[in-house]
C-alpha positions in Angstrom: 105.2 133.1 113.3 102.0 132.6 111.3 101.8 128.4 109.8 100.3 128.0 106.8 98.1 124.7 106.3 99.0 122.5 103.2 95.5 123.6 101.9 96.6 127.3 102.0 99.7 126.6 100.0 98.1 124.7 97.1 96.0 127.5 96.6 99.3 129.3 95.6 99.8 126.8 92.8 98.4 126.4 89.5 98.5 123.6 86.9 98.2 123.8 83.0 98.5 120.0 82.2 99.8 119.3 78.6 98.2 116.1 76.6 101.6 114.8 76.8 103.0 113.6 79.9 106.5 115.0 80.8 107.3 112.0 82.9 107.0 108.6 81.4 107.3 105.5 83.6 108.4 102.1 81.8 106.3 99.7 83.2 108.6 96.1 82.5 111.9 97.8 84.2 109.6 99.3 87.7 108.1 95.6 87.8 111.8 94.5 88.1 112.6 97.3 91.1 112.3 96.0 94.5 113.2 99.8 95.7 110.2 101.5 94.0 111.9 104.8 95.9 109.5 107.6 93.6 106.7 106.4 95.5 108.0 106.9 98.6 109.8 110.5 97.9 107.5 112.2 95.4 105.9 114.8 97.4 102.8 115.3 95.5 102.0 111.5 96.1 101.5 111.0 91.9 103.6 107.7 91.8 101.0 104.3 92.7 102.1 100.8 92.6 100.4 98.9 90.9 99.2 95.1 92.2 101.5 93.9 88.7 104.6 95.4 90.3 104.4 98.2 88.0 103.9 101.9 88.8 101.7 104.7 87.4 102.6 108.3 87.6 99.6 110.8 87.8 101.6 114.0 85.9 98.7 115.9 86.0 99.6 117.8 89.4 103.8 117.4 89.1 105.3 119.9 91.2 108.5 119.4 88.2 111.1 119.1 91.3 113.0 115.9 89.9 113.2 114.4 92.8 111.7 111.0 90.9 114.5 111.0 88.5 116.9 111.5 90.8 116.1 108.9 93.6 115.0 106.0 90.6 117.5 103.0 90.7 116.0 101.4 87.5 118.1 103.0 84.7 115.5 104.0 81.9 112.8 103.5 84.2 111.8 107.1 84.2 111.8 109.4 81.1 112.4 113.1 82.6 111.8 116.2 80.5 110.5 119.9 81.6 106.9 120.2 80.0 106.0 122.4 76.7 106.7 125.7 76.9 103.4 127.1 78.6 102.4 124.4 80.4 103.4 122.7 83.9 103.4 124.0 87.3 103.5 128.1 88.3 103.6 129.4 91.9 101.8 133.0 93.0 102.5 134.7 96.1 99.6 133.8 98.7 
């Protein structure tokens, strides 16, 4: 069996980032969440906490799995939508 590095693998991806961010983080209700799960689960690393409490999300490399939305405990905390036709994530075949 032949292991591919995590280097070799992200060659395989490509990004065409969008102006507008498809994942928008409210900053008052993640201050309030003692959990802060996305941080923890997002497997491109793109969610930091902030020294306020708050988090920022880096979309700019968002692999568009969900996994954010789905783990968040904060209802309304995270604002989850696929990006603009044309832009986003796309995989090749190494």
């Amino acid at each position: 069996m032949v292991m591919t590095t995590h280097e070799e693998k992200m060659r395989t991806v490509r990004f065409k980032v969008d102006d507008k961010p498809h994942i928008v983080v409210d900053p008052q209700k993640c201050r309030t969440c003692a959990v802060k799960a996305c941080v923890f689960v997002c497997p491109a690393n793109l969610f930091v906490p902030l020294d306020d409490g708050s988090v920022l999300f880096n979309y700019e490399q968002c692999f568009e799995c969900g996994t954010c939305y789905l783990v968040c405990s904060k209802e309304g905390a995270l604002t989850w939508t696929y990006p603009t036709g044309g832009f986003g994530v796309t995989f090749r075949e190494s």
